[in-house]
N, C-alpha and C positions, 0 to 999 in steps of 0.2 A: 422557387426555393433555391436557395444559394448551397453548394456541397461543401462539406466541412473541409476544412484545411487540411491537407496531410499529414502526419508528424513525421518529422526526423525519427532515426533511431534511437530509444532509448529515451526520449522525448514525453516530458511532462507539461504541461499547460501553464501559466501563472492560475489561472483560474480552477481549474483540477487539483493542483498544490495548497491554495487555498481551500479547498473542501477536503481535502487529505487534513491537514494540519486542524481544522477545527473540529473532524471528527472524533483525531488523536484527543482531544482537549474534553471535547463532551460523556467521550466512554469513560466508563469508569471498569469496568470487566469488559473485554473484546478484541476483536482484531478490526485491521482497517486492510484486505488484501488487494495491489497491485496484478494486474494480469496482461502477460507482453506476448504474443503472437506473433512471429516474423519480426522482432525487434520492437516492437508497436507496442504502446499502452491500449487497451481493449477494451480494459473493464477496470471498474473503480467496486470494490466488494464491502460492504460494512455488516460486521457482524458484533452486535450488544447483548449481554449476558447479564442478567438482572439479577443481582444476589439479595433474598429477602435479608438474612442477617447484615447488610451493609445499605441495608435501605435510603439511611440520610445522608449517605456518603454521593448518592447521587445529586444531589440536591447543592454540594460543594464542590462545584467546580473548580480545578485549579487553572489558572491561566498560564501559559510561558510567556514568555518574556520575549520581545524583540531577536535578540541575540539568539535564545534558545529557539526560536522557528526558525528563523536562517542557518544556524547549524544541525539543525535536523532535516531541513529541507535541502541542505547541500549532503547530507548523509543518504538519505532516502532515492537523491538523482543520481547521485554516486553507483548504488547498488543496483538499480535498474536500469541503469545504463549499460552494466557487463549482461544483463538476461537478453535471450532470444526467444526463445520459447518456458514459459512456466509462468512464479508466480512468486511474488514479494509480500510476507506476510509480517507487519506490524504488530506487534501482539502488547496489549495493553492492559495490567492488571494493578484493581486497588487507586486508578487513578495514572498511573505511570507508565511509562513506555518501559517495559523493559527487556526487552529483544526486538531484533527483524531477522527473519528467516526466508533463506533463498531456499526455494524449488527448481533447479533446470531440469526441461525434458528434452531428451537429443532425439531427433525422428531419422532411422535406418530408411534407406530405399536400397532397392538391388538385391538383400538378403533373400535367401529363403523365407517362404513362409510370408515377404515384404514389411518386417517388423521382429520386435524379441520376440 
């Protein structure tokens, strides 16, 4: 069995980016979260929220456009490229993207206690 390729820091896949961006596409209430460890993408997190009042809205997908995945995917590399440690959360409602939210965690050594 062949071992996975390393990533650079900060480092997204084309292949990872493409399952990012279609997720964005098919939730309709949810997040899509990023999760970087020592600079390193980790974990890919999908979380879908199923609202019975918007039932048929699932059902209508909206597509972006060309343009609009490449500038969301040069936004998205953008913001997780400054993470080291935490978690990049997409948050997707009614169909649309309408925030991303940075989480940094800083890890103390030395302190007392070796932590807050």
């Amino acid at each position: 069995m062949r071992a996975a390729k390393k990533l650079m820091p900060g480092e997204i896949p084309t292949c990872i980016m493409e399952y990012i961006l279609k997720s964005l596409q098919d939730i309709c209430y949810g997040q899509v979260i990023l999760v970087a460890q020592d600079a390193q993408l980790v974990e890919v997190e999908r979380r879908e929220k199923l609202r019975l009042a918007d039932w048929k809205r699932y059902y209508e997908k909206v597509l972006l456009t060309t343009a609009a995945q490449k500038c969301l995917s040069r936004r998205i590399c953008q913001s997780f490229s400054h993470l080291r440690y935490g978690q990049l959360v997409i948050v997707v409602k009614n169909g649309k993207i309408v925030q991303i939210e940075l989480t940094e965690k800083y890890h103390f050594t030395g302190l007392e206690g070796e932590g807050i």
